[in-house]
N, C-alpha and C positions, 0 to 999 in steps of 0.2 A: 602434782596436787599434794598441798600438805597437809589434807586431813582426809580422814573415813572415820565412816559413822560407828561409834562403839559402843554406845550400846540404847535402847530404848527404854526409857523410865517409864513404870506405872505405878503408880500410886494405887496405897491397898490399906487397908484396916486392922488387917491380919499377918504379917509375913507369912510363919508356918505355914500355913498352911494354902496360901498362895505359893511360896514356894513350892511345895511337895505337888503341886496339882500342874504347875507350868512347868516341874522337872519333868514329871512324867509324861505329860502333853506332847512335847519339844523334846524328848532325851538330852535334857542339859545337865550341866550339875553343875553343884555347887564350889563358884573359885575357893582354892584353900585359902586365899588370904584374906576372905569376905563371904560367908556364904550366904548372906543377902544378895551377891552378885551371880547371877545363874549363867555358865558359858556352855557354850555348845560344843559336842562331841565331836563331831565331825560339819562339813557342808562347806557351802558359800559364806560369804557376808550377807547381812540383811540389808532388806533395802529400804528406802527411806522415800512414803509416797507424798507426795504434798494433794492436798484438797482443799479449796476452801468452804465445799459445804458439809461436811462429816466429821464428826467428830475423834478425837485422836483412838486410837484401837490398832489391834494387832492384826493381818493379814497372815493365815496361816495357810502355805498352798500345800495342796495333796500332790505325794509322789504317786502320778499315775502308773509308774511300772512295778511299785510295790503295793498299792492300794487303790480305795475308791473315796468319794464326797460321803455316799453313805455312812462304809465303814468308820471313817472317820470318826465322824459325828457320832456315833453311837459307840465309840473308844471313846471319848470325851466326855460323854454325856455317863457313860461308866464311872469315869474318875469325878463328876460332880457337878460337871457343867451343866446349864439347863438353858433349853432354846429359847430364843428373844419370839415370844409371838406375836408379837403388835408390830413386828416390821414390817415393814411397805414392801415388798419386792419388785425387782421388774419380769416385764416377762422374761421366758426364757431364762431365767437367774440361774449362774455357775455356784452358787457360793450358801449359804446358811450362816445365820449370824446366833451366835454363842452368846451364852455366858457363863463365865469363871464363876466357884463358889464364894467368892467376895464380892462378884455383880459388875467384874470386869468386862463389858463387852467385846468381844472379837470375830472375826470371820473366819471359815472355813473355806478357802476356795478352791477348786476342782480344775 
């Protein structure tokens, strides 16, 4: 295979401070030779979900042996993010859908 996914773009308004809110989110930091570009400290590669009915957004999964969906969500919503209320869920739903102080939406899932 001669490619993997490097990285996922989102569009923002603001860098600063979209930065400093997805560093902290994700424990990424900032590459030295861009720090518009946020890299991750440690982990996997990301993965890349394809849908055709959703819109583009971030999948953040909870390490269940270090944490919970709750905890999560309420780290997040500490650093500024504020819950999507108007979303539809399904029943039984693993996940809570975010959003960034830029109005980025994203998911939390469990």
């Amino acid at each position: 295979m001669g490619l993997t996914l490097g990285a996922i773009v989102l569009n923002t308004n603001d860098l600063g401070p979209a930065a400093e809110f997805w560093k902290q989110a994700l424990g990424y930091d900032a590459s030295p030779d861009n720090p518009d570009f946020l890299i991750p400290r440690r982990g996997p590669a990301t993965r890349l979900h394809l849908d055709e009915t959703d819109r583009t957004h971030l999948d953040l999964w909870v390490d269940r042996t270090t944490s919970t969906l709750d905890s999560e969500v309420d780290r997040l919503i500490g650093l500024g993010a504020t819950r999507v209320e108007d979303w539809t869920y399904p029943p039984d739903a693993d996940f809570v859908v975010l959003a960034a102080p830029d109005g980025t939406v994203f998911c939390v899932i469990e």
